[in-house]
PAZAPA-616647 format. One record per residue: residue number from 1; residue in one letter; x, y, z of N, C-alpha, C in turn. Coordinates in nm, 4 decimals, always signed. Example, Ala and Ser with C-alpha at 12.3 -4.5 7.8 and 13.67 -1.06 7.14 Angstrom:
<atoms>
+-----+---------+----------+----------+----------+----------+----------+----------+----------+----------+----------+
! num ! residuo !     n.c1 !     n.c2 !     n.c3 !    ca.c1 !    ca.c2 !    ca.c3 !     c.c1 !     c.c2 !     c.c3 !
+-----+---------+----------+----------+----------+----------+----------+----------+----------+----------+----------+
!   1 !       A !  +1.3190 !  -0.5690 !  +0.7800 !  +1.2300 !  -0.4500 !  +0.7800 !  +1.3200 !  -0.3300 !  +0.7800 !
!   2 !       S !  +1.2850 !  -0.2250 !  +0.7080 !  +1.3670 !  -0.1060 !  +0.7140 !  +1.2900 !  +0.0030 !  +0.7870 !
+-----+---------+----------+----------+----------+----------+----------+----------+----------+----------+----------+
</atoms>
This chain:
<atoms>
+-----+---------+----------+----------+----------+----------+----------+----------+----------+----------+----------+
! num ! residuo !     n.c1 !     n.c2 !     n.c3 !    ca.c1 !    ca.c2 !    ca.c3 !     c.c1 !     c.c2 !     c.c3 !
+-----+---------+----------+----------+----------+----------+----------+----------+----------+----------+----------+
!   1 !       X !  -1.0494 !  +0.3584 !  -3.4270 !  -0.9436 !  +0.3095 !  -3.3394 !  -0.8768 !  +0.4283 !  -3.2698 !
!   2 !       X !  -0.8475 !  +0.4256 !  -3.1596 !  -0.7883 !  +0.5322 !  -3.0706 !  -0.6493 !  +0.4948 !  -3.0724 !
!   3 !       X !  -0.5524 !  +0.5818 !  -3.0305 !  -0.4195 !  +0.5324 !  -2.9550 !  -0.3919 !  +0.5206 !  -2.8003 !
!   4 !       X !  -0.3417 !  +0.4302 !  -2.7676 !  -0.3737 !  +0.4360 !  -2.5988 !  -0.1633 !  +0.5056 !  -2.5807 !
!   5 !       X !  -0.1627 !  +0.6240 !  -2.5107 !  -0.0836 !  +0.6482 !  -2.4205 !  -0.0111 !  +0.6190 !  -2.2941 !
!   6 !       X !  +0.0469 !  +0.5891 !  -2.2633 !  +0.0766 !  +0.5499 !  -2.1058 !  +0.1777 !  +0.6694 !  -2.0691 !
!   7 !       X !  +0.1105 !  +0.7237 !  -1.9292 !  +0.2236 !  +0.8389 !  -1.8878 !  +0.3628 !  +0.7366 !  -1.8169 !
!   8 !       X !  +0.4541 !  +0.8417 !  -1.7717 !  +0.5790 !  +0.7738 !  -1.7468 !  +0.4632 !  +0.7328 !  -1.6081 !
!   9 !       X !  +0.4273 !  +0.8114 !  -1.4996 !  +0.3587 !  +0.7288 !  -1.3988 !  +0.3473 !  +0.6131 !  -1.3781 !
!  10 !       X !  +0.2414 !  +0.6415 !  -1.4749 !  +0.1333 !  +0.4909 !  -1.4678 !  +0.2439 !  +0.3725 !  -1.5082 !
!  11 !       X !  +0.3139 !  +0.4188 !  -1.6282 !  +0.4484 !  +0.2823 !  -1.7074 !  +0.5203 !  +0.2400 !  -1.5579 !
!  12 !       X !  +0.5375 !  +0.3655 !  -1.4702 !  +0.6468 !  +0.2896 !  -1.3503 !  +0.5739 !  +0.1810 !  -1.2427 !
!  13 !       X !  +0.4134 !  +0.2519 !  -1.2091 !  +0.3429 !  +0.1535 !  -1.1687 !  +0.2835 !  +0.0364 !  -1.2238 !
!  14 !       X !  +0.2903 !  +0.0282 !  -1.3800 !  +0.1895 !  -0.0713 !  -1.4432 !  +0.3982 !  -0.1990 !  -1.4098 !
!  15 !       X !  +0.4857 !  -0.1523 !  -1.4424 !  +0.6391 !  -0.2245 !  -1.4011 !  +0.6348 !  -0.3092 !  -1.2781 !
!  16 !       X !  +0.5776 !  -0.2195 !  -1.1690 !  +0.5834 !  -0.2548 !  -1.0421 !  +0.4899 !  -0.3924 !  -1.0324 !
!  17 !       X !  +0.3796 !  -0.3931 !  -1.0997 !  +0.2683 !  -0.4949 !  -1.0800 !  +0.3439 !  -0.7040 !  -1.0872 !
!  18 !       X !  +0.2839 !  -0.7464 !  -1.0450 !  +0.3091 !  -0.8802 !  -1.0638 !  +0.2994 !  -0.9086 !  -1.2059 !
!  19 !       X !  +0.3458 !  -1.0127 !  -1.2816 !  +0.3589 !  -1.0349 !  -1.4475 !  +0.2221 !  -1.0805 !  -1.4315 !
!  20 !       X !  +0.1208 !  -1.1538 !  -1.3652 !  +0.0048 !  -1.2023 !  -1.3906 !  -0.1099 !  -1.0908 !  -1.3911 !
!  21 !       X !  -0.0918 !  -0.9921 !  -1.3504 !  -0.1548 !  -0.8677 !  -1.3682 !  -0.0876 !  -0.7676 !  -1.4940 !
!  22 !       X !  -0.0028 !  -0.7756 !  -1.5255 !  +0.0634 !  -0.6889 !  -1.6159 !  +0.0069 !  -0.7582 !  -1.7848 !
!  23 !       X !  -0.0001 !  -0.8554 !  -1.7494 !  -0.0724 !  -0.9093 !  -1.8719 !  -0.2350 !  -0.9053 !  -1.8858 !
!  24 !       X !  -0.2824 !  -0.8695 !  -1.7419 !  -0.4382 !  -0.8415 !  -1.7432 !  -0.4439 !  -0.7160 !  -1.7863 !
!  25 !       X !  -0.3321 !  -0.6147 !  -1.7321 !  -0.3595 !  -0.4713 !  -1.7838 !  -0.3128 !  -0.4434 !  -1.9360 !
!  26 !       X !  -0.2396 !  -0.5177 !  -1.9928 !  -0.2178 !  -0.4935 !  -2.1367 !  -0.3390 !  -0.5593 !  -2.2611 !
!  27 !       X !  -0.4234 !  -0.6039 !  -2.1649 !  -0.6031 !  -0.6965 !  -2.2517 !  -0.6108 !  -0.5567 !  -2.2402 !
!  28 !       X !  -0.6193 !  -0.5032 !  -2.0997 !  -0.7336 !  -0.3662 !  -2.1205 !  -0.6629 !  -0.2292 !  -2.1915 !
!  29 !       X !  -0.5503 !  -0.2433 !  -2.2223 !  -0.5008 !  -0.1491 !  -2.2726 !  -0.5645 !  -0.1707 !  -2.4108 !
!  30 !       X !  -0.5680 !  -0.2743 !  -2.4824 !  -0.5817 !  -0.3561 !  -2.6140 !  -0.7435 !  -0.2980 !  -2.6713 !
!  31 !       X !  -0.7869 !  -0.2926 !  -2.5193 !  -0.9459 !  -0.2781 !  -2.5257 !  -0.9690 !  -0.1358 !  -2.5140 !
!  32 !       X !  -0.8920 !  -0.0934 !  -2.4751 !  -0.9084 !  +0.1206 !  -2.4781 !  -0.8763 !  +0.1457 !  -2.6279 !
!  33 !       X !  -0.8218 !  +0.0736 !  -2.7159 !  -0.7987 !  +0.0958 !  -2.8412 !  -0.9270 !  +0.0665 !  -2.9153 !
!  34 !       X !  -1.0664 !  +0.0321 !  -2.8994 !  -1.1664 !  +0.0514 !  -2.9137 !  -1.2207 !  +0.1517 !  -2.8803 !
!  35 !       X !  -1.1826 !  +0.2613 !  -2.7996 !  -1.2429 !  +0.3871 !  -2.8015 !  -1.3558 !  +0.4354 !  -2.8917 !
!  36 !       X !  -1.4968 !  +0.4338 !  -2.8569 !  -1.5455 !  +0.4672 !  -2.7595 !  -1.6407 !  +0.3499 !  -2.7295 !
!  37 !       X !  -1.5836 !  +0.2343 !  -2.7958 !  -1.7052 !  +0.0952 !  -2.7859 !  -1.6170 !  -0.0138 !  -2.6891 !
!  38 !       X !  -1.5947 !  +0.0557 !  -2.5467 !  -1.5288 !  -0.0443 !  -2.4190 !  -1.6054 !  -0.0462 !  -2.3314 !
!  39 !       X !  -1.6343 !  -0.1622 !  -2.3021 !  -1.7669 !  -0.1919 !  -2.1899 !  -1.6996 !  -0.1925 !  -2.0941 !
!  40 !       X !  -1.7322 !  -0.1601 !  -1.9458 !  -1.6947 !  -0.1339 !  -1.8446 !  -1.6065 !  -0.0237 !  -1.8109 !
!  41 !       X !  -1.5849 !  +0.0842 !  -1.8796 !  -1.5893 !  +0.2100 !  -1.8557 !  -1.6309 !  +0.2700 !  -1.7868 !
!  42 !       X !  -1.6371 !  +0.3339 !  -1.7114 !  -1.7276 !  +0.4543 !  -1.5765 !  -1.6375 !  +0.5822 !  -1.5890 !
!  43 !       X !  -1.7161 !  +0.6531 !  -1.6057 !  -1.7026 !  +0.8307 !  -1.5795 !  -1.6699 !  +0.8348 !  -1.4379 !
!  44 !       X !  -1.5493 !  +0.9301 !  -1.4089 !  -1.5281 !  +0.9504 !  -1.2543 !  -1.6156 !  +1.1039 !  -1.2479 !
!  45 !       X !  -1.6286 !  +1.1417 !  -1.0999 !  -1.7018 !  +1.2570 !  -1.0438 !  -1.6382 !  +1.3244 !  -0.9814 !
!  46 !       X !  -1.6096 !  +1.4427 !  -0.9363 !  -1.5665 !  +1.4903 !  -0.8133 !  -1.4230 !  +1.5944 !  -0.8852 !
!  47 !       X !  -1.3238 !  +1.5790 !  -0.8356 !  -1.2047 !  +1.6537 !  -0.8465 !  -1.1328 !  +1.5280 !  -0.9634 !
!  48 !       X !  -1.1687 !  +1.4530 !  -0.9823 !  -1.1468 !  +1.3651 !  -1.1608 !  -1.2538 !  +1.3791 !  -1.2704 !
!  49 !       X !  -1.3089 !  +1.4816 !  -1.2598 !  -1.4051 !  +1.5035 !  -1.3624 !  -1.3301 !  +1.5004 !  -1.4595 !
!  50 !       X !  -1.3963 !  +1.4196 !  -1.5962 !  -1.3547 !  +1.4429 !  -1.7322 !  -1.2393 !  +1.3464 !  -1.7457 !
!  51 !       X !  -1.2476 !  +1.2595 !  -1.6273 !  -1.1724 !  +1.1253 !  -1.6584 !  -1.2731 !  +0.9939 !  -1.6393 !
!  52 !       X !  -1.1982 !  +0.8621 !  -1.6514 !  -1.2618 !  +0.7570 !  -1.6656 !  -1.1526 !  +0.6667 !  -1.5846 !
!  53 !       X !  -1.2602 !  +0.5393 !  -1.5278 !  -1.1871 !  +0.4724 !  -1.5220 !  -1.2324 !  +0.2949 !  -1.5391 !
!  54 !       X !  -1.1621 !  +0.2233 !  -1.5426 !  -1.1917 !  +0.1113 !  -1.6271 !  -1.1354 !  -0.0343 !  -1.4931 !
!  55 !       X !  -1.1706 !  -0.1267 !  -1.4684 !  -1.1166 !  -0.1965 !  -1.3848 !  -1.0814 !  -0.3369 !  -1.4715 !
!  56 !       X !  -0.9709 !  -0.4080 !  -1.3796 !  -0.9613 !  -0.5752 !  -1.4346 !  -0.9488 !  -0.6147 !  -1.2929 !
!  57 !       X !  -1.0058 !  -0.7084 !  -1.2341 !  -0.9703 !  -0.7732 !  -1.1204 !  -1.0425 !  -0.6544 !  -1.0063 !
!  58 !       X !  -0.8955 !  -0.6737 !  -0.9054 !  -0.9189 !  -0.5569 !  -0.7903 !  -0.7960 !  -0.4380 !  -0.8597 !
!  59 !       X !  -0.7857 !  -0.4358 !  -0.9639 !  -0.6440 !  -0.3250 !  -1.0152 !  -0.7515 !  -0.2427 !  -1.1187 !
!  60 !       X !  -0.7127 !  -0.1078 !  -1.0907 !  -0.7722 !  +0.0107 !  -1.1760 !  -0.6853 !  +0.0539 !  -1.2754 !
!  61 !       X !  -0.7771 !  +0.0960 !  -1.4012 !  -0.6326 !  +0.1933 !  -1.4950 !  -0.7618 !  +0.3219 !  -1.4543 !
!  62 !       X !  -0.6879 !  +0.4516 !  -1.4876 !  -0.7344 !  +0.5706 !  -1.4919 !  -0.6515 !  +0.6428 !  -1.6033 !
!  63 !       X !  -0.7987 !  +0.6761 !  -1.6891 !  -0.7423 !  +0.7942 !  -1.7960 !  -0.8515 !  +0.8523 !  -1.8614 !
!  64 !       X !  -0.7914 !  +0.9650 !  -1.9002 !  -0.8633 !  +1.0163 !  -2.0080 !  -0.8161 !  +1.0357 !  -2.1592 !
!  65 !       X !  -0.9629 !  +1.1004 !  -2.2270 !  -0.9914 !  +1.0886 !  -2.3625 !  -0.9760 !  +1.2240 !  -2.3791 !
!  66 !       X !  -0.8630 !  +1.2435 !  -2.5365 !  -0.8847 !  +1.3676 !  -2.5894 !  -0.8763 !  +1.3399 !  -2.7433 !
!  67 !       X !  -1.0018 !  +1.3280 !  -2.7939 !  -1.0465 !  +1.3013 !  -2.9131 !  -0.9866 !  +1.1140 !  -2.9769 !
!  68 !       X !  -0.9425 !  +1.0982 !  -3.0198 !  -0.8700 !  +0.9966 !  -3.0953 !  -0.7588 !  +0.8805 !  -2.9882 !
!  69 !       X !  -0.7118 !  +1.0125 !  -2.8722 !  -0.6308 !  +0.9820 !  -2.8107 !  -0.6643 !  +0.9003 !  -2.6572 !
!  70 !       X !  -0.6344 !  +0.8049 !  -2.6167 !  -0.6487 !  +0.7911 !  -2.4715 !  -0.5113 !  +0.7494 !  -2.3886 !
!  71 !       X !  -0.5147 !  +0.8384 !  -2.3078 !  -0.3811 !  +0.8711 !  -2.2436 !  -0.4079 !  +0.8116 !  -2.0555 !
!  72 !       X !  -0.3273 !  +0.7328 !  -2.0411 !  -0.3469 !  +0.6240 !  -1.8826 !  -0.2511 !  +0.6960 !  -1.8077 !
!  73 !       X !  -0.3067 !  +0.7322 !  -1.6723 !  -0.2137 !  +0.8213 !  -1.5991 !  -0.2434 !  +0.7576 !  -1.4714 !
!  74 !       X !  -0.2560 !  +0.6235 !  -1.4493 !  -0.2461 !  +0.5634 !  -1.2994 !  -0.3384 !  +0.4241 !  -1.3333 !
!  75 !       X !  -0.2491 !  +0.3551 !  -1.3110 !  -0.2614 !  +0.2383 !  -1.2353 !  -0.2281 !  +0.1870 !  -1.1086 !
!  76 !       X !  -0.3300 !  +0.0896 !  -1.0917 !  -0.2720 !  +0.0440 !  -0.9676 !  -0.3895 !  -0.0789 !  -0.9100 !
!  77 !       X !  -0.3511 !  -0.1232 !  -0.7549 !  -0.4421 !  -0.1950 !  -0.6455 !  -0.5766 !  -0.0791 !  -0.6064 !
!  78 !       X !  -0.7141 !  -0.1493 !  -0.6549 !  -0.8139 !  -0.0780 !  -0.6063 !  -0.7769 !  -0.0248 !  -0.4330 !
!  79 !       X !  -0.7694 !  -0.0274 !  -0.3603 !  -0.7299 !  +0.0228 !  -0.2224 !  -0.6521 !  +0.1160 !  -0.1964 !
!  80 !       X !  -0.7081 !  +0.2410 !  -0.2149 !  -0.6631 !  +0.3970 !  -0.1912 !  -0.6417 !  +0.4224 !  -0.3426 !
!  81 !       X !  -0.6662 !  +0.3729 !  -0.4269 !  -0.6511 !  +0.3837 !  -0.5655 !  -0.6795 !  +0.5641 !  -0.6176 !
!  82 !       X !  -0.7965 !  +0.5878 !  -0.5425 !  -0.8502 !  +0.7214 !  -0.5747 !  -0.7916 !  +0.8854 !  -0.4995 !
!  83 !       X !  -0.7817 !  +0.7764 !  -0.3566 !  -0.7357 !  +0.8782 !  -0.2707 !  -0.5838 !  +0.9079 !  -0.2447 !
!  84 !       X !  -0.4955 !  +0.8376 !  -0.3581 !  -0.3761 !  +0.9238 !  -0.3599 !  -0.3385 !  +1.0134 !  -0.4838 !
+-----+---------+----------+----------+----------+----------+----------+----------+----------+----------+----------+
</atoms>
C-alpha cells in the first residue's frame, strides 16, 4: 500500500472542480493507494520525465512516485492540462 499525497496545488485545484468530479478524483486517489498495481497509469516524456499520469473522464491527476510514497501535484481539465 502506498500513501497518496496531495500538494497544496493540486488540493486548490482538485476544490475548484465540480462535486461530480471531485468524487471521480477521490476513486482515483483510492486507486494510487495500490501503488504499483493501477491500471491506467502512463509514464509522461519530455520535461515531466519521472512522472505519471493517470486520467478519469476528460480530468487528469499528475504525480509522482518516491518509493512507498505518491505525491499529486496537478489536477485538472485535460485541455492545456500539460502545457501549463
Amino acid at each position: 500500500m502506498a500513501v497518496v499525497l496531495v500538494t497544496r496545488e493540486a488540493q486548490a485545484q482538485f476544490e475548484s472542480l465540480p462535486i461530480v468530479i471531485q468524487t471521480r478524483v477521490e476513486k482515483v486517489y483510492q486507486r494510487l493507494e495500490r501503488w504499483p498495481e493501477v491500471s491506467g497509469a502512463r509514464a509522461l516524456a519530455g520535461d515531466l520525465a519521472g512522472r505519471w499520469r493517470i486520467r478519469t473522464g476528460d480530468y487528469r491527476l499528475q504525480f509522482h512516485v518516491a518509493g512507498d510514497v505518491v505525491t499529486v501535484e496537478k489536477v485538472g481539465h485535460r485541455d492545456g492540462f500539460y502545457g501549463e
